[in-house]
C-alpha positions in Angstrom: 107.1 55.4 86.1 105.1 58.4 84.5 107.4 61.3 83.8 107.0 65.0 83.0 109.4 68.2 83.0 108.5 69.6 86.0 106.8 68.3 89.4 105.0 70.4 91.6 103.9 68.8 94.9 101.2 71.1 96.8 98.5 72.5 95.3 97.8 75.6 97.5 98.0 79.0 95.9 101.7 79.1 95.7 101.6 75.5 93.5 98.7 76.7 91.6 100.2 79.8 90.4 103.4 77.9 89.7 101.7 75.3 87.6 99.8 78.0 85.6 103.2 79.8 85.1 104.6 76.7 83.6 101.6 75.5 81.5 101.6 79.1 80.2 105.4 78.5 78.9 104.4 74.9 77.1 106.1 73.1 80.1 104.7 69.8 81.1 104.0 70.1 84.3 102.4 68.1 86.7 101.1 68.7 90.3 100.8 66.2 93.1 98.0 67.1 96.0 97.5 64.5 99.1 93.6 66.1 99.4 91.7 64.3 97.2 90.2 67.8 95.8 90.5 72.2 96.0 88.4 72.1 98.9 89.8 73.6 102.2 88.6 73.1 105.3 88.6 76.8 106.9 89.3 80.2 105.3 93.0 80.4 106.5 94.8 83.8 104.8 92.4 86.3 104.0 93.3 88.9 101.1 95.5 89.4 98.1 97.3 92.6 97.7 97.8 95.3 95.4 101.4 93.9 93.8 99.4 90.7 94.0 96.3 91.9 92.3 98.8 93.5 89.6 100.3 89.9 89.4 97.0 88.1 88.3 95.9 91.2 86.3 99.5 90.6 84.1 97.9 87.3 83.9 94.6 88.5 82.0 92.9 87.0 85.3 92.3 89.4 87.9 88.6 89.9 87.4 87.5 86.4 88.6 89.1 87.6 91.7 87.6 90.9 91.9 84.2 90.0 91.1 84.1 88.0 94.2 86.3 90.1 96.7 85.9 93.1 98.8 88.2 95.6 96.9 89.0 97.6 100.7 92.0 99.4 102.1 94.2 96.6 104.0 97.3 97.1 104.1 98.6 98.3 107.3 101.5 97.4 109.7 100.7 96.2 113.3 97.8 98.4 114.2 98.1 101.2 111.7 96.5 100.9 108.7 97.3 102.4 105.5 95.0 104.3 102.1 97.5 103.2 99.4 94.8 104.8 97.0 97.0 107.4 96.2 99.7 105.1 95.0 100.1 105.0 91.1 98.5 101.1 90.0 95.1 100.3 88.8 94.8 98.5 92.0 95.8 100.7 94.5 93.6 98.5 97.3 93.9 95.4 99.1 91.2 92.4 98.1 89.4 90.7 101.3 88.9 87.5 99.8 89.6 84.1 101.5 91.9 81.8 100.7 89.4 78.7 100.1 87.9 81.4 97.8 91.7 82.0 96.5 92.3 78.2 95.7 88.8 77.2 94.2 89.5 80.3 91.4 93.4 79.5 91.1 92.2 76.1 90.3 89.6 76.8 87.9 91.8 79.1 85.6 94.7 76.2 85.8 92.2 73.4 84.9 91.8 75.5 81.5 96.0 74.8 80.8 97.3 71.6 80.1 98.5 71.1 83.6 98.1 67.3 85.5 97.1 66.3 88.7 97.9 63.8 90.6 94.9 64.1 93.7 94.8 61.8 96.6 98.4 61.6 96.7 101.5 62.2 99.3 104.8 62.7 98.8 107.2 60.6 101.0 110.6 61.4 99.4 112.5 61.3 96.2 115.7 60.5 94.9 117.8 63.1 92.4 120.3 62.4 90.5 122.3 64.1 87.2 119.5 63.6 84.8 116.2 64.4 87.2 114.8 63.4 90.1 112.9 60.7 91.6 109.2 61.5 93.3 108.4 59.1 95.9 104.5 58.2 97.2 103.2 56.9 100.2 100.9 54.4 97.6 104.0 53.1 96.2 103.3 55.5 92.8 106.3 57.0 91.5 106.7 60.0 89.2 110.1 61.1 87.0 110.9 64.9 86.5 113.6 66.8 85.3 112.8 69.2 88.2 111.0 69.1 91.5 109.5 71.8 93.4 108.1 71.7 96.8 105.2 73.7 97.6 104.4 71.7 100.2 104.4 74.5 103.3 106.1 74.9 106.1 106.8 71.3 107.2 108.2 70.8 104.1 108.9 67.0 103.4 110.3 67.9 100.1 112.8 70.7 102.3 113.6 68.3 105.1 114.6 65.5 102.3 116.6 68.0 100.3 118.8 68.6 103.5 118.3 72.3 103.3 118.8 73.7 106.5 115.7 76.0 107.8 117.1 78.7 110.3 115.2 80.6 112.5 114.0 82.2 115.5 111.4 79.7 118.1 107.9 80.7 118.5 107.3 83.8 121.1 103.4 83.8 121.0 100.8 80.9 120.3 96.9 81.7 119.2 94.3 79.0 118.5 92.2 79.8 115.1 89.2 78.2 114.5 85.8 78.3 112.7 82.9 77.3 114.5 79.2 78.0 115.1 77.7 80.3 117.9 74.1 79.6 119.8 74.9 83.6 121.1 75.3 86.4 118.7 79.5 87.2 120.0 81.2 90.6 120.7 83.0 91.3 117.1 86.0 92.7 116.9 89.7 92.5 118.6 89.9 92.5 122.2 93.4 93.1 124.4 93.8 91.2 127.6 97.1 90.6 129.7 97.7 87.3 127.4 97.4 89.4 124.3 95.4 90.4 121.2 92.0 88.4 120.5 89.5 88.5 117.5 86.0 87.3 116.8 84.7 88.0 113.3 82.1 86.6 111.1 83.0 84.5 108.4 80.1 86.3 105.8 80.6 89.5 105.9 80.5 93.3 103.8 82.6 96.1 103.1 80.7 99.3 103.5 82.7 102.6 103.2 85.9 100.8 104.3 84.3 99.4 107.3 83.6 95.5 107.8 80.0 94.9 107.9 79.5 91.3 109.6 76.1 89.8 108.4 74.0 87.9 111.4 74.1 84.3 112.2 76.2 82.2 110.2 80.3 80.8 110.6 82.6 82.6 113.2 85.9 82.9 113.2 87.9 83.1 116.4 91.5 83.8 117.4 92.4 83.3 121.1 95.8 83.6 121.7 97.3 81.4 124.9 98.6 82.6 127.6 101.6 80.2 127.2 103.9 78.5 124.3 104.8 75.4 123.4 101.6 73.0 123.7 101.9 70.7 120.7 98.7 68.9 121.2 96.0 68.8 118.7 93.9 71.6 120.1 89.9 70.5 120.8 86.9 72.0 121.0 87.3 72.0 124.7 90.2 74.0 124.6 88.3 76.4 122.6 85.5 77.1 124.9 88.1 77.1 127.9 90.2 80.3 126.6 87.0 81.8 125.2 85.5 81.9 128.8 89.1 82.8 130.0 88.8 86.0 127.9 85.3 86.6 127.1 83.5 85.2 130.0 81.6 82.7 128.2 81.8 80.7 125.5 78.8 81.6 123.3 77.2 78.0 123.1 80.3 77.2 120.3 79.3 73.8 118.5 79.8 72.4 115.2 83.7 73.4 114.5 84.7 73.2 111.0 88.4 73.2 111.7 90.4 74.2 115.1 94.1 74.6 114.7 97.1 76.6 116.4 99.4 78.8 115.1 102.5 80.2 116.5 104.8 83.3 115.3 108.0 80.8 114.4 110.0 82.7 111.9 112.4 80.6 109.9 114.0 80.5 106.3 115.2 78.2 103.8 119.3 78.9 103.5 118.8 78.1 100.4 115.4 77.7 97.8 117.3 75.4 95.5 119.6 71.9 95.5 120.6 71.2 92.4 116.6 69.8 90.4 114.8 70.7 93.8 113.6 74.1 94.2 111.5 75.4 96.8 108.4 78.5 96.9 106.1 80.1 99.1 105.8 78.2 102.8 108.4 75.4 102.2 110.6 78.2 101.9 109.6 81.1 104.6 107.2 80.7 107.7 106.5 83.6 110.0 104.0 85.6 111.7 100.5 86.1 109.6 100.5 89.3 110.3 100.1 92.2 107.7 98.9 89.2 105.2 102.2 88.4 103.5 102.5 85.0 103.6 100.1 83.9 100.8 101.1 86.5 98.7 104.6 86.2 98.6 104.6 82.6 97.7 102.5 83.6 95.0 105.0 86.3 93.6 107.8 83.4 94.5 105.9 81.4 91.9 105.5 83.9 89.3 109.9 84.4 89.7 110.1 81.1 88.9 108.0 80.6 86.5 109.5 81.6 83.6 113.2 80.8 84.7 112.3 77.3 84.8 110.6 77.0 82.1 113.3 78.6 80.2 116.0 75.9 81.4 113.4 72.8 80.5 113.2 74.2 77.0 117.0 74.7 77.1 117.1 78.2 75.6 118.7 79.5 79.1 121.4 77.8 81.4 120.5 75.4 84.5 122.4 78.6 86.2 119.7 81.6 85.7 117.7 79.3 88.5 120.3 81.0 90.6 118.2 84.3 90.0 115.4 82.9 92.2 117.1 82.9 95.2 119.1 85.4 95.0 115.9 87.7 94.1 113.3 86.5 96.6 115.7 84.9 99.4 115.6 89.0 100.4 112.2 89.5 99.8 111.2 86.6 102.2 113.7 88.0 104.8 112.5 91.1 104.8 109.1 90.3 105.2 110.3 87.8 108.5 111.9 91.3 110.5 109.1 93.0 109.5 106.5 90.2 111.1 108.4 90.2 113.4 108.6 93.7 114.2 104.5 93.5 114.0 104.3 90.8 116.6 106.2 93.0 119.4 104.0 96.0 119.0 101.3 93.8 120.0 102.4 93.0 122.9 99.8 94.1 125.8 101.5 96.5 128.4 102.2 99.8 129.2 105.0 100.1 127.9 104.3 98.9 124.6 101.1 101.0 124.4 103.4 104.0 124.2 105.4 102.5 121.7 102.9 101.5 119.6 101.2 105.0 119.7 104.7 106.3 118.6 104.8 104.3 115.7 101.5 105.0 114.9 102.4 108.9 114.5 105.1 108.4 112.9 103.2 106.2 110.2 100.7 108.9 110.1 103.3 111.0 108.3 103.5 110.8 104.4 106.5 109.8 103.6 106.7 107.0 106.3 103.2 106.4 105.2 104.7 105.6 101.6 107.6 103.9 102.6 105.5 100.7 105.0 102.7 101.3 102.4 105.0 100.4 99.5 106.8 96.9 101.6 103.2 95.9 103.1 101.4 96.1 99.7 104.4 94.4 97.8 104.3 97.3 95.1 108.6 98.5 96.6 110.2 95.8 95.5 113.1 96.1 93.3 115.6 93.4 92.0 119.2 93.8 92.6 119.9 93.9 88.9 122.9 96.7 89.1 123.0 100.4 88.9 120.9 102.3 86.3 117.1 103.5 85.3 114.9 103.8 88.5 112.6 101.6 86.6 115.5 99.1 86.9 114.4 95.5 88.7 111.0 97.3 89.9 107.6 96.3 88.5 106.9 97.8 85.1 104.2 100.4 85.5 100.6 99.6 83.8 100.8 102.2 81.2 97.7 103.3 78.5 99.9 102.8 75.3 98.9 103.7 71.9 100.6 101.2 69.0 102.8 102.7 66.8 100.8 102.2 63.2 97.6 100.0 63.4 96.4 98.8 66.1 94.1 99.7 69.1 95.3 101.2 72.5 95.7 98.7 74.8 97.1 98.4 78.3 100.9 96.9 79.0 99.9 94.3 81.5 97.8 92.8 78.3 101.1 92.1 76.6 102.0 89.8 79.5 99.3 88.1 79.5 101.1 84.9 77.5 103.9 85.0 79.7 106.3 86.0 77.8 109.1 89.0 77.5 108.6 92.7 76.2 110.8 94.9 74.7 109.1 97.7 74.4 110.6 100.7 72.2 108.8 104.7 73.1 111.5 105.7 70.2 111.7 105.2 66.7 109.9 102.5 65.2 111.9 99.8 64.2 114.8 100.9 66.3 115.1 96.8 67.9 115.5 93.9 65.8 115.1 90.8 68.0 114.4 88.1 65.2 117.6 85.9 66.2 115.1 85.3 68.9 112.2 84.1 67.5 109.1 84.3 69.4 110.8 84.6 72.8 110.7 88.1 72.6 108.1 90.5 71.9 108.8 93.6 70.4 106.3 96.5 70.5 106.6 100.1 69.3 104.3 102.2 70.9 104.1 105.6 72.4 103.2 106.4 76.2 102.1 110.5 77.1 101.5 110.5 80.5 103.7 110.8 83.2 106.2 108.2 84.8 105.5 107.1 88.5 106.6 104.8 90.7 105.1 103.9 94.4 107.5 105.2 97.0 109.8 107.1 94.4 107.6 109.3 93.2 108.3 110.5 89.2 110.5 109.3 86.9 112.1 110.2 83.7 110.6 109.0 80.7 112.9 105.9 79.3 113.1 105.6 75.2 112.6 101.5 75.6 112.6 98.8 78.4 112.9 95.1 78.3 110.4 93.3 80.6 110.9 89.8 82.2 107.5 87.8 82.0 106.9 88.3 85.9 106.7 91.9 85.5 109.8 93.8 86.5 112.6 95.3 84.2 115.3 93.5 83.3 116.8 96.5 81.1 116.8 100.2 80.2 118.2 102.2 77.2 117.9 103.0 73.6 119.0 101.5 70.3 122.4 102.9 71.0 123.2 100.8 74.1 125.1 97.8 74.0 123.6 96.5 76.9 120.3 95.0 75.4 122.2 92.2 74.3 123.3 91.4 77.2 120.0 91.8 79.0 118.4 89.8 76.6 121.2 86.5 76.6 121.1 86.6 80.7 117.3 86.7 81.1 116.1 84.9 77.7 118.9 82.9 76.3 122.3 83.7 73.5 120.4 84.4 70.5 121.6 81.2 68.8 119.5 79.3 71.5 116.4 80.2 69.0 
């Protein structure tokens, strides 16, 4: 039986990101994928956000994204859509960029860590016990970890063997999504009949001045939904052409689909994202409604959570008990993104009555501070850890800032400093004021000095701290100066006692 630290079974871009996380932290991790390779048949989610974007750019990695997305202004909640480029972050934008694209660049960076694969391969099962946990394959192959995490999506096997119970509310509206060719050139754009909202787009396409350019010819996407709920056959090419000349009048000579599937707004949640050595992330955990693009993006952020904590416990400088962290940090965070899909999916409901509603909402999200508030949860940029009272910056996401090294050394930009992964304390004060050698290498120290003003999405201005302690994934684990006891503290429930080292 082949054994490594940690297991990671899915290799979408919430098991990607995970396994990059851990490879990063000198875990030996090991990823098991039932498609033989990265390709994916069809586009499926379709952008990465700014809290996202700020995610792989802590990562050193962001470019290779960038350089072949549409940097455009996407966030938006229902069917009002929101300029976040006021909001203070380099990347105050969304990224139209399709997940195949996602994947295929997730994948190249991890195959440059020392991260396994195990392709071609499902997972039936496993067995845990005090020591590790069993990993169970439909060809009989077995793999040994000391931890398992399913990234598996929404139908979950490594969930539904765990036991863990996956609450919810039943689907309320049903679409079929497919990608197909057209012998017609088709209508672009959403349409609203009696059954609901509809979309035709072209799979190639610009974006010009904020507006989607759709090049000729070429793939189209379509979204149809049904007029009913609950049909659990394999949809067909048939079907397609029956709802598109149900809605449209004709079904544009379709042929030649490259994937037809059906989706549904089910809403449910893992009760909990760990038992015991099995942990769970991104779909396994949360399913809901695709709109406002959350889905892909907050399994990616579930990763990068999890991460370090993980690793942390395989090396055994932290206790098997700061796993607790993850779910009790992003259990909310999923939650809050289900009400507010759902929320999204009732405003686009097609009647009068609904109309007015949704025009209400719409003014009211036309209004600044409204504006900021949706802006901030849609774009993943609000989020904050409950990690007590204190320091606005508290459990937030540490702010990019232009910092110039105390002594030698060249500006450089925060996010850089994260780019290994590991912890920050970073001192404003008076150099030398920190002294985290009974640490080792876990933590970095860095005395520098930052001029320019404090700013937070949402909040607004901040006062200046005198020195912060960053987790790996980003957000603030602690606030102070030299004087406060607290550091020590911070730095033995995030990073280990000092005698760990």
């Amino acid at each position: 039986m082949t054994e490594h630290a940690v297991v990671v079974v899915g290799a979408g871009p919430t098991g990607l990101m995970l396994a990059a996380e851990l490879a990063l932290a000198g875990v030996d991790v090991a990823v098991v994928e039932r498609r033989p390779d990265q390709r994916l048949h069809g586009s499926r989610a379709g952008g990465l956000s700014s809290r996202t974007l700020e995610v792989l750019d802590q990562r050193g990695v962001v470019e290779r994204f960038l350089a072949e997305g549409q940097v455009a202004q996407v966030t938006g909640f229902a069917v009002t859509r929101f300029d976040i480029s006021d909001f203070p972050t380099r990347h105050n934008y969304g990224l139209a960029l399709w997940q195949k694209h996602v994947e295929r660049i997730l994948a190249g960076w991890v195959a440059e860590l020392p991260v396994t694969f195990h392709r071609g391969r499902e997972v039936t099962g496993f067995t845990q016990d005090a020591g590790g946990v069993d990993v169970h394959m439909a060809d009989g192959h077995a793999l040994r970890a000391q931890y398992l995490v399913g990234c598996d999506g929404g139908r979950s096997v490594i969930r539904k063997t765990a036991g863990i119970d996956f609450p919810g509310w039943d689907a309320s509206t049903s679409a079929l999504l497919a990608e197909v060719e057209m012998t017609e050139e088709p209508e672009t754009g959403v349409r609203r009949t009696a059954s609901g909202m509809h979309a035709i787009g072209k799979i190639d396409y610009e974006v010009r001045d904020g507006k989607i350019v759709y090049k000729p010819g070429g793939m189209v996407g379509v979204m149809l939904t049904e007029p009913e709920v609950g049909n659990t056959n394999e949809p067909t090419l048939q079907d397609l052409r029956e709802r598109l000349v149900a809605v449209y009048g004709t079904d544009y000579g379709i042929h030649s689909p490259v994937w037809i599937t059906r989706f549904t707004d089910t809403t449910r949640q893992a009760a909990a994202y760990r038992d015991r050595r099995v942990l769970l992330a991104g779909d396994a955990a949360h399913v809901h409604s695709p709109m406002g693009g959350q889905g892909l993006n907050t399994g990616v952020q579930d990763a990068v959570n999890l991460g370090w904590k993980l690793a942390q416990v395989v090396h055994g400088t932290s206790p098997e008990s700061l796993l607790d962290t993850y779910h009790a940090e992003r259990h909310p965070v999923a939650a809050r993104v289900l009400r507010n899909t759902m929320a999204q999916v009732a405003l686009m409901r097609f009647d009068d009555r609904m109309e007015a509603l949704r025009e209400t909402v719409s003014e009211l999200l036309g209004m600044d501070e409204p504006r900021r508030r949706f802006a901030g949860m849609m774009s993943g940029l609000d989020i904050r850890y409950d990690l007590g009272e204190g320091h606005p910056l508290l459990g937030r996401r540490m702010p990019d800032l232009d910092l110039e090294p105390v002594g030698d050394g060249s500006p450089l930009r925060l996010f850089t400093l994260l780019h290994a992964a590991r912890p920050v304390l970073l001192n404003l004060g008076a150099r030398g004021s920190f002294d985290t050698a009974a640490r080792g290498h876990r933590v970095q120290v860095v005395d520098a000095r930052y001029a320019g003003a404090w700013e937070l999405p949402v909040l607004g201005a901040v006062s200046a701290p005198t020195a912060v302690l960053i987790r790996p994934d980003g957000h603030v684990a602690w606030v102070g100066d030299s004087a406060d006891t607290g550091l020590l503290q911070a730095l033995t429930t995030w990073f280990g006692p000092a005698a760990a080292g």
